[in-house]
C-alpha positions in Angstrom: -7.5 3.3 -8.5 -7.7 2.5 -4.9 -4.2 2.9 -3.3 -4.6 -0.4 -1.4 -4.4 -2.3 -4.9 -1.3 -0.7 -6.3 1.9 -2.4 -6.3 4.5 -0.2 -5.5 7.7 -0.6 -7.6 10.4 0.7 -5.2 12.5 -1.2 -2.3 10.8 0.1 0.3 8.3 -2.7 -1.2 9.9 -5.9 0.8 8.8 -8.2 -2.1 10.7 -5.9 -4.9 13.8 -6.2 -2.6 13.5 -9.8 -1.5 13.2 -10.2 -5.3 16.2 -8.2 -6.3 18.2 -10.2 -3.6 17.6 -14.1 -5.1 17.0 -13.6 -8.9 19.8 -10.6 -9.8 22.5 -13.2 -8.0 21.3 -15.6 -9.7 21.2 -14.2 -12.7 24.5 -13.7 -12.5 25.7 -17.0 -11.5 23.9 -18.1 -14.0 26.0 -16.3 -16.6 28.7 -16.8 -15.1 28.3 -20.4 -15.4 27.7 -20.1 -18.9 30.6 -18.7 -19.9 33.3 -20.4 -17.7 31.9 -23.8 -17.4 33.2 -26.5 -19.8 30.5 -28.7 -19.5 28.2 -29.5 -22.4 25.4 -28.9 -19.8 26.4 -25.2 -18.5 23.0 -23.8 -20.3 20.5 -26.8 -18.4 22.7 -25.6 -15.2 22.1 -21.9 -15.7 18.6 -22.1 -15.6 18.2 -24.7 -12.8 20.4 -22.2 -11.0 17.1 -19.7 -11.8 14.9 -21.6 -11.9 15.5 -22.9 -8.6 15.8 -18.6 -7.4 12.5 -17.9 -8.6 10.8 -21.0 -6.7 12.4 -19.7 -3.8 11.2 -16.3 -4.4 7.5 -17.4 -5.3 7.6 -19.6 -2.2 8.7 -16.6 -0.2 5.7 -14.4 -1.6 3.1 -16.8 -0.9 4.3 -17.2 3.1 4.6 -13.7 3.2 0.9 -12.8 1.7 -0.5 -15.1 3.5 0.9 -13.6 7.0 -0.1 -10.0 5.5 -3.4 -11.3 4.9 -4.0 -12.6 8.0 -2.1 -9.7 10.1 -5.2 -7.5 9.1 
């Protein structure tokens, strides 16, 4: 396999780390919402909460492929 294809699963990888800084947080917010809120909604808010960290990520990826792509 050609080594420029692989995805390296370390955090010297900025997208593994980048990842690991938005969705683990809000992972955790999100359970932490669901188990001290008192609202009937604390489930819908948990996963806006990551929902809304994984569009960030995404949207993060796709700026920063796109400047990769065009750096070479």
């Amino acid at each position: 396999m050609d080594q420029t294809k692989r995805y390296e699963l370390s955090f010297r990888n900025p997208e593994v780390r980048v990842y690991a800084a938005t969705v683990i947080p809000a992972v955790l917010l999100g359970l932490l919402v669901i188990i001290f809120s008192s609202s009937d909604f604390n489930f819908m808010y948990a996963a806006l909460i990551q929902t809304i960290a994984l569009m960030s990520f995404y949207f993060w990826r796709f700026i920063y492929r796109r400047k990769e792509k065009f750096k070479k």
